[in-house]
C-alpha positions in Angstrom: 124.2 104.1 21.1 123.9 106.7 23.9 123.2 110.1 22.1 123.3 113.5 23.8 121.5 116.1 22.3 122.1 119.8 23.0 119.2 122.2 23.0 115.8 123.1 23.9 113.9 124.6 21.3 111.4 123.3 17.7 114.8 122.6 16.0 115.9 120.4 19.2 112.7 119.1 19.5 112.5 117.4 15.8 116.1 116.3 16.0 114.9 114.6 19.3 111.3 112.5 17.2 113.6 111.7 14.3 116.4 110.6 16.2 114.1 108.4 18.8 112.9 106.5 16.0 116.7 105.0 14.9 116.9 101.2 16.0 120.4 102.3 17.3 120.0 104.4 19.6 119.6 102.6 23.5 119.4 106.3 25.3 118.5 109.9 24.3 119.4 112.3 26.8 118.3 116.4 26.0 120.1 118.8 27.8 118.2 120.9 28.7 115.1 119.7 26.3 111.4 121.4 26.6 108.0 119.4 27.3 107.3 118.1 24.3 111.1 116.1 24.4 110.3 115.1 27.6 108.4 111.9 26.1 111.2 111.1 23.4 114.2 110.7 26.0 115.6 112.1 29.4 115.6 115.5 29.9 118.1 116.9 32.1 119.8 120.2 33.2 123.3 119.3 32.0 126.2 122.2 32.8 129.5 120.5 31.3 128.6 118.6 28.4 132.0 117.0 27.8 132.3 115.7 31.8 128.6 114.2 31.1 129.3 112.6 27.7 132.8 111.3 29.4 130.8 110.1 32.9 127.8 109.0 30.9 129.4 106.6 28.3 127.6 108.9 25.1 128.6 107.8 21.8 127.2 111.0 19.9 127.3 114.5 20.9 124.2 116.1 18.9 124.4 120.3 19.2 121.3 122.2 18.3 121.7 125.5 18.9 124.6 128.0 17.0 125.8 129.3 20.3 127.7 126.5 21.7 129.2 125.6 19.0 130.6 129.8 18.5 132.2 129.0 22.0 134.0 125.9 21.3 131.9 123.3 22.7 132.9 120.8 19.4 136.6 121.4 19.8 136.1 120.7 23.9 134.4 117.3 23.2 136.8 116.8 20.3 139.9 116.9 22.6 137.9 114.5 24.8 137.6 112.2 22.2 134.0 112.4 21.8 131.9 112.3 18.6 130.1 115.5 18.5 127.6 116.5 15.2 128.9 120.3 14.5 131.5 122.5 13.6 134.1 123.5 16.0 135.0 127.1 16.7 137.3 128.4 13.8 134.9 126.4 11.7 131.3 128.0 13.0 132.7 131.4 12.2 130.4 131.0 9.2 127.6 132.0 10.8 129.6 133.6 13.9 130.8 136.1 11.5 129.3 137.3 8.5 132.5 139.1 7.4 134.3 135.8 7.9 131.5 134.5 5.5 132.2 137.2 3.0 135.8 137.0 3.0 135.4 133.1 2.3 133.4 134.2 -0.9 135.9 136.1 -2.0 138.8 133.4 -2.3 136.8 130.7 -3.4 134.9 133.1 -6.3 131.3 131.9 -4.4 128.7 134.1 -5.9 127.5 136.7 -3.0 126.5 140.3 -3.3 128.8 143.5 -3.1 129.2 144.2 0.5 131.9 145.9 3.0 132.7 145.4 6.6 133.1 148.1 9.1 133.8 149.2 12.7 134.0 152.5 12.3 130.4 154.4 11.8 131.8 157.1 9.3 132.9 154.8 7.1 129.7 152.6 7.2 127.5 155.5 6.4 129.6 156.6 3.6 129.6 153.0 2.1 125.9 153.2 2.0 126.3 156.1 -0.4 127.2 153.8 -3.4 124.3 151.7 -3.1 120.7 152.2 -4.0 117.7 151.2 -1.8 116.7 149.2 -0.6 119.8 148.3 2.2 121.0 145.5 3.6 122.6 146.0 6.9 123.9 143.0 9.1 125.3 142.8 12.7 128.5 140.9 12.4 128.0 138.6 15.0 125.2 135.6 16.2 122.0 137.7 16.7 119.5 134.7 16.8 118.2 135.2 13.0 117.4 139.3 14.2 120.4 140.6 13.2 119.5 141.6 9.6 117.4 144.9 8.8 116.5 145.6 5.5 115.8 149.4 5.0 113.5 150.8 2.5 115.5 154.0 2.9 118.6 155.8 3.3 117.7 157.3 6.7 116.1 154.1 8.2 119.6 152.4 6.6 121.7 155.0 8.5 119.9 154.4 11.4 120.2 150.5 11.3 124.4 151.2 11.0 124.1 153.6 14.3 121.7 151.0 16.1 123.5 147.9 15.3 127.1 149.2 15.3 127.3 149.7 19.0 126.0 146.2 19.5 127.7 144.4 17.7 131.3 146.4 17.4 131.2 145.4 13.7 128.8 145.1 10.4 128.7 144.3 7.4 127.0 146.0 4.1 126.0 144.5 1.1 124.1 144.4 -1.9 120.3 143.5 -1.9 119.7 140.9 -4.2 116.5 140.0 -5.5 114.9 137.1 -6.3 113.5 134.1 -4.0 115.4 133.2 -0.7 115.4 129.4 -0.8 117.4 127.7 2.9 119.6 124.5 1.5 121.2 122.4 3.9 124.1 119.5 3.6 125.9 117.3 6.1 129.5 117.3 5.5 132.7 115.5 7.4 134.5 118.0 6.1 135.7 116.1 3.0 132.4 115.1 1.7 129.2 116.5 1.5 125.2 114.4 2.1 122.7 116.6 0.0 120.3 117.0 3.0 116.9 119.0 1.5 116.2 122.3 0.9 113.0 124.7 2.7 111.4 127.8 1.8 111.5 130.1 5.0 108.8 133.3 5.5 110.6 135.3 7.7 108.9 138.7 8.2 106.3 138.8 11.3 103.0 139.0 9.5 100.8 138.6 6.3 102.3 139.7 3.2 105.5 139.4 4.2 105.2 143.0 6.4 106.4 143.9 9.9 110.1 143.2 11.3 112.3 140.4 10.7 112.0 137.4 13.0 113.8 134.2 13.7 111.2 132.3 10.9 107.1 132.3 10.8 106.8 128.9 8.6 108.3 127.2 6.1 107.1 124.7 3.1 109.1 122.1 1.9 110.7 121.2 -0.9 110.1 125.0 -2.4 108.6 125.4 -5.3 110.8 127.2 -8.7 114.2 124.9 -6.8 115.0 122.6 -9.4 117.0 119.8 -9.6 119.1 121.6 -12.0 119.1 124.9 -9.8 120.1 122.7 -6.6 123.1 120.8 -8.9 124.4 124.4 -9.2 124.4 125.5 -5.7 126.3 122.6 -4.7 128.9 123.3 -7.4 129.4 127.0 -6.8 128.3 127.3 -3.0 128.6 124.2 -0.9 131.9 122.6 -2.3 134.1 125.4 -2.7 132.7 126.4 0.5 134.1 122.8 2.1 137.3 123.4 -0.4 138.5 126.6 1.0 138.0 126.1 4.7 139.7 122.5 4.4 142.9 124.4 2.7 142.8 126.6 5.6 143.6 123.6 7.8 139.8 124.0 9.2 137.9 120.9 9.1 133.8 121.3 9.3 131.7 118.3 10.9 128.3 119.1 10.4 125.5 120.4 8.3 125.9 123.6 6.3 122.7 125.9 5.8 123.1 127.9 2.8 120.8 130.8 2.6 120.0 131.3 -0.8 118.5 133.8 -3.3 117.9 132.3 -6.6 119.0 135.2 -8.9 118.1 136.2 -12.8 122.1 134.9 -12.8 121.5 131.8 -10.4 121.7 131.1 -6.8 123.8 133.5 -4.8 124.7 133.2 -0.9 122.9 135.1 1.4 124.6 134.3 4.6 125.5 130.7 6.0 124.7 128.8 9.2 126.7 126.5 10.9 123.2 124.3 12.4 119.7 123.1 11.0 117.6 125.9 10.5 114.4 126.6 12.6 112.1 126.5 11.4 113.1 124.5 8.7 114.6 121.5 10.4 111.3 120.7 11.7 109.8 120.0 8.1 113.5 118.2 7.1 112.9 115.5 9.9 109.1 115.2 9.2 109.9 114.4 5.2 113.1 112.6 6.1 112.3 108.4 5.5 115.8 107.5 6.1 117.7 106.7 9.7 119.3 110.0 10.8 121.8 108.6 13.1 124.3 107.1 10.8 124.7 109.8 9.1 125.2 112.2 11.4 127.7 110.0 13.7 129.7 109.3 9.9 129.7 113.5 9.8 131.2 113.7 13.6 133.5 110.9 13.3 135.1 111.6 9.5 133.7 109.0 7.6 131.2 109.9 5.2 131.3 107.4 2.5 128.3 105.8 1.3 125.5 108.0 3.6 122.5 109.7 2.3 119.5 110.8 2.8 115.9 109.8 1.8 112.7 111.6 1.4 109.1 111.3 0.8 107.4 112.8 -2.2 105.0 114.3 0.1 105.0 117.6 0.4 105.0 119.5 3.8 104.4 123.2 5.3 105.4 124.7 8.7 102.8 127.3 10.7 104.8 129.2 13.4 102.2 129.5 16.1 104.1 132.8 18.3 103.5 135.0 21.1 101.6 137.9 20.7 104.4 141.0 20.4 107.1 138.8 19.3 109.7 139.8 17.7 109.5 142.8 20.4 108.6 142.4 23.9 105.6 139.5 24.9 104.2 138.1 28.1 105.0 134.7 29.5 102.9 132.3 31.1 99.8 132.1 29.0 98.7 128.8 29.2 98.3 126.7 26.2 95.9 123.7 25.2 94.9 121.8 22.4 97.8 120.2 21.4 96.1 116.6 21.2 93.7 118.0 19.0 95.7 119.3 16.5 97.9 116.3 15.9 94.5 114.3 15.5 94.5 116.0 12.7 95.5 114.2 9.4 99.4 114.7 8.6 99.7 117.1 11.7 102.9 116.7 14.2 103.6 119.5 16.5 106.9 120.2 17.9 107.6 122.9 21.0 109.9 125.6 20.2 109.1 128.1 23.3 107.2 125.8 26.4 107.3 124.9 30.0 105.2 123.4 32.5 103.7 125.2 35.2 101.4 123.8 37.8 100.6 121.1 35.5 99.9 123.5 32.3 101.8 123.5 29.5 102.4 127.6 29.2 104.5 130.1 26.9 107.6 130.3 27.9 109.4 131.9 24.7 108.6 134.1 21.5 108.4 131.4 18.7 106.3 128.9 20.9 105.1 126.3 18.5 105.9 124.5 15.2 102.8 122.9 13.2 103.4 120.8 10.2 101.8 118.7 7.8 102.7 116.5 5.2 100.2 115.9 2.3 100.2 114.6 -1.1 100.8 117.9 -2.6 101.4 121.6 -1.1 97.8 122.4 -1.4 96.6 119.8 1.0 99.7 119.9 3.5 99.1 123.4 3.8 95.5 122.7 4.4 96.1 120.5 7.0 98.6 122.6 8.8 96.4 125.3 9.4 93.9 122.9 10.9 96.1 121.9 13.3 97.0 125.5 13.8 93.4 126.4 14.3 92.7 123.8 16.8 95.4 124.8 19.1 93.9 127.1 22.0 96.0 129.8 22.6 94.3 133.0 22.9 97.8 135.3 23.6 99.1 133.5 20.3 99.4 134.5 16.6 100.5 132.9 13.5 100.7 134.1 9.8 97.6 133.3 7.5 99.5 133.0 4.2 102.4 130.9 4.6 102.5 128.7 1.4 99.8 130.8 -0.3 
């Protein structure tokens, strides 16, 4: 098979190890792909993927990133008769628009918290009035995992509404649950669904869980307090009314679902839901993933999901974001990075690039989230041990990562 896979970040980058490794795939192409892809398959600057999947001969469109698919790249390849691995347009409007998301909720009876949508300020910041702090206050559209701020008060929740409304021409309000936020993912042909794993994601910059939201700091897989019967539960309230309802809309979803999750005192409720594998979670999915991947994501892209699954280790695994100093704000690029080596000589350690480039023959940063660490180990204790070896023996001097993920 002749696989093209869209993308160029950690997510990209773990798709691209686990996907190398299938007996059936002859050629991996990564459009555009970063350095550390550059030793798993060809990595090319590709501007129309459909005329190089038609010119090329690929068999499997692969999209990483949530942006293409929000523009229709799916339906394009679709209407060239091309297998391609995500949601098309109407269909990644779950993550493209939260009201969308919402509204879906609604119909099916999907438990979610109380929320409105607006366009109109006024009306925002007088919906805020019949809720109690703290606030949950989302840009409508794709915002790259930043488009969430939680305020601790009325005035910093009237100021998200002002801040974000102008952006994004829309928003949406809502409840804030509490509980623990759990990331559970399936691959669906839009009939059927593959249980595919479930991740535990930190997402605020620093120790403690302080400082601003930011695209993900870490991860441990599986989470801890997600049982079996918890997950049997999501699926039955979340996932498959979620496939039911867009399928009696006439919208058919090829791909893998990422349900954002708080686990309630009343069960799991939907956060939000994203229409690709999470980063950084996908990066611990493919490193505790035993099975092939490529047959069952071609089955999603072609409508034939049958008799797929997916297998796992019982090892456990954690995830150490290695970033750029000032991320989520404003950083510095170029900083040159070394030890790499090192830390995958390290027992259990892989580490995938998420934000690189080469310059002059260095490997420097070239983005905000920069590096992925993980580990596997026989339990949590020792992959997250192991992890933060690997983390520690990278040399980056202009890069920080959170002490505490998995504590």
């Amino acid at each position: 098979m002749n696989i093209l896979l869209i993308g160029s970040g950690g997510r990209e980058h773990a798709l691209a190890w686990k996907i190398a490794q299938s007996a059936l795939v002859k050629r991996l192409v990564c459009a555009p792909g970063n350095p550390g892809m550059a030793s798993l398959g060809e990595c090319l600057d590709v501007p129309d993927p459909v005329a190089f999947a038609k010119a090329e001969g690929i068999d499997l469109v692969v999209v990483g990133p949530e942006q293409p698919l929000a523009e229709g790249l799916a339906d394009r390849l679709e209407a060239a008769g091309i297998p391609c691995f995500g949601p098309c347009k109407e269909a990644a409007q779950l993550e493209a628009s939260k009201a969308f998301t919402k509204d879906l909720c609604a119909e099916a009876g999907i438990p979610t918290g109380r929320y409105g949508h607006f366009t109109d300020a006024d009306e925002a910041l007088a919906f805020l009035d019949t809720f109690e702090a703290p606030y949950v206050v989302k840009a409508d559209g794709l915002a790259a995992g930043k488009g969430v701020v939680i305020a601790a008060t009325l005035d910093e929740a009237r100021e998200a509404v002002t801040t974000l409304l102008p952006i994004s021409g829309s928003l949406v309000i809502e409840e804030f649950l509490h509980g623990r936020e759990i990331s559970l993912f399936a691959i669906t042909d839009g009939e059927r669904a593959v249980r595919f794993g479930s991740a535990q994601d930190y997402k605020r910059a620093f120790d403690g869980d302080e400082g601003p939201n930011t695209g993900g700091m870490g991860c441990i897989s599986p989470p801890p307090h997600f049982s079996q019967a918890l997950e049997d539960e999501a699926y039955a309230t979340i996932i498959e009314p979620t496939i039911r309802v867009l399928k009696a809309r006439g919208i058919t979803y090829r791909g893998v679902l990422y349900a954002g999750l708080m686990i309630t005192a009343s069960g799991p409720q939907l956060l939000e839901y994203n229409c690709r594998f999470g980063d950084p979670e996908c990066q611990l999915l493919m490193r505790r993933l035993t099975s092939d991947i490529v047959p069952v994501l071609l089955a999603a892209a072609k409508g034939t999901l049958s008799d797929e699954s997916a297998t796992w280790t019982d090892e456990a695994g954690t995830l150490i974001t290695y970033a750029n100093e000032g991320y989520p704000g404003s950083y510095n690029k170029g900083s040159v990075i070394s030890g790499i080596d090192k830390a995958e000589g390290e027992d259990g350690v892989v580490v995938f690039h998420a934000g690189t480039s080469v310059t002059d023959d260095q490997l420097v940063a070239s983005g905000g989230r920069v590096l992925s660490v993980t580990a596997l180990g026989s339990d949590a204790e020792q992959a997250r041990t192991r992890a933060y070896r690997g983390a520690r023996a990278i040399d980056w001097p202009q890069g920080f990562f959170r002490t505490d993920i998995g504590a």
